[in-house]
C-alpha positions, -999 to +999 in steps of 0.1 A: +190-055+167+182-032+194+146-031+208+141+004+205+150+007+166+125+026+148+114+011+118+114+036+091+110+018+057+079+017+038+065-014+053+065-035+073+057-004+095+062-004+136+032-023+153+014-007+185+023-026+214-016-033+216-017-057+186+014-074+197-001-086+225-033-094+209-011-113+183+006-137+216-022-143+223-032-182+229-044-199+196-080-207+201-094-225+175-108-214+141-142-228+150-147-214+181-171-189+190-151-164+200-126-164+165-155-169+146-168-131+162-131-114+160-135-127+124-168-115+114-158-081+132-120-076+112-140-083+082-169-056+090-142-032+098-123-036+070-153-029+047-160+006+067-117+012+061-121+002+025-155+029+027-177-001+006-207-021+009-186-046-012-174-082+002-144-080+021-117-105+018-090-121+047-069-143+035-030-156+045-006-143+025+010-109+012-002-084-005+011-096-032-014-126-033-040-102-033-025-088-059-029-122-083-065-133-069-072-100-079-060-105-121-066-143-117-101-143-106-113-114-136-088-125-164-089-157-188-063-168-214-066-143-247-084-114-225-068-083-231-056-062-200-045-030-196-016-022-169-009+011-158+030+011-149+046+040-133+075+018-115+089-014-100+055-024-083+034-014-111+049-043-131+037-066-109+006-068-124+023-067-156+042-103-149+008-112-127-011-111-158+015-129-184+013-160-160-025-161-160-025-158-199-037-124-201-027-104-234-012-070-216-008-039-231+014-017-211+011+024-205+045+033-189+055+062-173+093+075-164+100+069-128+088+098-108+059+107-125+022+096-119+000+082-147-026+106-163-064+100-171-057+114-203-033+093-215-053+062-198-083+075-224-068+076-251-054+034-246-088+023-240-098+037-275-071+012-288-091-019-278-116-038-255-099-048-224-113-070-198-096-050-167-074-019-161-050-024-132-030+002-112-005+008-086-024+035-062+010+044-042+036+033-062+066+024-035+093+030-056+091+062-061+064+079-036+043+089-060+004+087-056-016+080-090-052+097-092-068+064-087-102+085-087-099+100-117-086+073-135-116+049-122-136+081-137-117+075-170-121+037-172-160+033-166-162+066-188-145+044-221-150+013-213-162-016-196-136-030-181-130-042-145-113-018-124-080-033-098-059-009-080-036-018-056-039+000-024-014-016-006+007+015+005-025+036+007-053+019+028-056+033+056-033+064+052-048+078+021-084+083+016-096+048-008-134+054-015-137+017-033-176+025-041-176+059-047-143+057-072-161+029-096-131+001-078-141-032-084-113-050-066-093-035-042-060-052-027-038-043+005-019-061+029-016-059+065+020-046+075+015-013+062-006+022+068-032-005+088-001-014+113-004-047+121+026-074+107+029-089+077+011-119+068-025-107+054-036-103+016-067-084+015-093-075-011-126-060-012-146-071-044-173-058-061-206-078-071-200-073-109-168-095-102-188-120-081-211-124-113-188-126-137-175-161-116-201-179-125-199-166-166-159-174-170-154-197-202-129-216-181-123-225-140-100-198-121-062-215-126-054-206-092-069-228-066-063-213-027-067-177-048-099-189-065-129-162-047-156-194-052-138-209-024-134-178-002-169-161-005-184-187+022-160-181+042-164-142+044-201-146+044-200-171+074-173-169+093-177-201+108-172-220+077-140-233+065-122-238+029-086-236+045-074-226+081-074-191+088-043-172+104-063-170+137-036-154+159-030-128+129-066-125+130-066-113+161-035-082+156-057-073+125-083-071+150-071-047+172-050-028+142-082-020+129-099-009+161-072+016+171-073+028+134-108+035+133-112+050+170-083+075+154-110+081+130-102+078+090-103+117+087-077+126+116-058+097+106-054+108+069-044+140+083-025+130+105-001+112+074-005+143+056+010+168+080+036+140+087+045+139+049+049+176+046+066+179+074+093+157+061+095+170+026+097+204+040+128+189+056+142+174+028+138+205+008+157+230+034+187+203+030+183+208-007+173+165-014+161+162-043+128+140-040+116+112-066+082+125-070+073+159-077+055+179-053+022+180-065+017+136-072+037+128-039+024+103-016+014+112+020+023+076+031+060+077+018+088+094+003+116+085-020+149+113-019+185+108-037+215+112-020+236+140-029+269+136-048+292+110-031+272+099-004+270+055-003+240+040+000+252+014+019+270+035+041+248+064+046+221+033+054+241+019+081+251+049+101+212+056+103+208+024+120+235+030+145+212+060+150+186+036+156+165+045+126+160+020+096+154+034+063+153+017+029+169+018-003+158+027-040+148+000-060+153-007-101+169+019-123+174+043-091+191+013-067+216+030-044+212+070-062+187+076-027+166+065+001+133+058+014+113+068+042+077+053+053+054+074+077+027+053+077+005+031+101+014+047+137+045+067+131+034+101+147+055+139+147+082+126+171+093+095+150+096+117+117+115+146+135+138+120+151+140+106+115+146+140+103+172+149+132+192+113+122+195+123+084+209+155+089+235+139+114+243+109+087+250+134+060+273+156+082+292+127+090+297+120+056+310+150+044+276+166+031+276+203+036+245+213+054+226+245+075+223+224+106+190+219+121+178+235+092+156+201+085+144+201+119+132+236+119+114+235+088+093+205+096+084+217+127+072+253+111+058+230+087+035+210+112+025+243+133+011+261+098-011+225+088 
């Protein structure tokens, strides 16, 4: 693999040279004064990224593990749940809550389209569930789900516990945990935050915290039970298992260049990067996943047009030296997909853009070229 390949998928995302080398750097040890300060600090900033007074969570693993403390620590056997699925990530909390013995009842949506408040309001009049849980940026397709409104919606009918995942949103989409009524957020590390993969995080609410010490039985999920984590957060210097400490420190400086970009240029700056590129994808007539007005600022799904290979059109892009991934489920191999997140800036997306176009050409895909180019560029100077 070449050095200089520019990662392009929706996570992991390309990692500032600045957390690299705070990532090699020597392993102190977790009970040293100086870890137990970077610690106290990630966990501080990730409260002010996560816009909460809640308790902020950094544990080893994916984001997928925050993902299951998240169900496992609020659910019980025979609690009902309600999973809001709108594609191939959604249904992880679907499977998620079936292994922790949580009765699910499932709203669906066709691939494509983001769930509606409505018809979230009009499940929770069908019974008392003991959490909602949804997908805020559902990868699959690049749609964005009105995790406000639906929050809105939840507290509004019911009293359940309130889960989104955020982790294709935090940090590159505006996630207000305590003004949107979120009672456990999860995200990982390798995303819109920028630093490599390898950190499940959560920020949890005190009605969760409560609600610990009332369950009828012990959380089945020992490493991912928040009894043995909440020390920990609360005083970094104590210990339940050993902490990532070199991760630690790339989450460390991945949050410090994040918030010195400041969380409102920074959600602007994905924004203008996402129109920009679907303005592009429109002048070569690509057909995207997600209609204009629920699609994500931190990626974008597109299909191919007739008889273009996935495979194919995948690895001439990477001879380019741009890495782009493929659709997943139902839509495997009809398209592709294209993260600008974390610290991809205008000249990574144009070069993106400029690859595309010369892929399809190639291939036999009759195109205005530079017509891409041109329209995300007019794009960026009108934002």
């Amino acid at each position: 693999m070449s050095e200089r390949e520019l990662l392009m998928i929706p996570g992991p995302t390309n990692v500032d040279p600045a957390v690299l080398r705070a990532l090699s750097k020597p392993t102190q040890s977790h009970t040293s004064s100086e870890f137990v300060r970077i610690f106290k600090e990630s966990l501080n900033d990730l409260k002010k990224l996560f816009m909460t007074q809640d308790e902020a969570f950094v544990i080893a693993g994916s984001g997928t593990l925050a993902l299951e403390m998240a169900v496992a620590n609020v659910v019980e056997p025979g609690d009902r749940i309600l999973n809001l699925v709108a594609g191939f990530f959604g249904q992880h909390f679907v499977e998620i809550a079936k292994a922790h013995g949580a009765v699910t009842q499932v709203l669906e949506v066709p691939w494509g389209e983001p769930i509606k408040p409505e018809a979230v309001k009009d499940f929770l009049h069908k019974g008392n569930f003991k959490a909602v849980t949804v997908t805020h940026v559902e990868t699959s397709t690049g749609i964005a789900n009105p995790i406000r409104e639906i929050g809105e919606t939840v507290k509004e009918q019911s009293d359940a516990f309130y889960i989104v995942d955020a982790v294709c949103s935090l940090g590159g989409m505006e996630v207000r945990v305590d003004d949107w009524n979120i009672d456990i957020c999860a995200a990982g590390s390798q995303k819109c935050i920028g630093a490599p993969p390898g950190l499940a995080m959560l920020s949890v609410g005190n009605d969760v915290l409560k609600l610990l010490d009332s369950r009828r039985s012990p959380v089945c999920f020992w490493y991912g039970d928040l009894n043995n984590w909440l020390p920990v957060v609360r005083d970094t210097s104590q210990y339940f298992a050993t902490p990532p400490v070199n991760m630690i420190y790339a989450l460390h400086q991945a949050l410090k260049i994040l918030l010195n970009e400041g969380l409102e240029q920074r959600f602007r700056r994905h924004h203008v990067i996402a129109e920009a590129f679907r303005a592009a994808m429109d002048a070569l007539n690509l057909r995207l996943v997600a209609k204009r007005e629920s699609a994500a600022d931190t990626m974008t799904a597109a299909y191919y047009p007739d008889n273009i290979d996935d495979a194919t059109f995948r690895s001439e892009m990477r001879r380019r030296g741009i890495v782009v991934a493929s659709t997943l489920g139902p839509l495997k191999g009809k398209g592709f997909r294209v993260g600008h997140m974390g610290n991809v800036n205008q000249n990574d997306i144009l070069a993106t853009i400029g690859a595309i176009e010369a892929t399809l050409k190639n291939m036999g895909y009759n195109l205005n070229e530079g017509a891409g180019l041109a329209a995300a560029e007019e794009k960026i100077l009108s934002l």
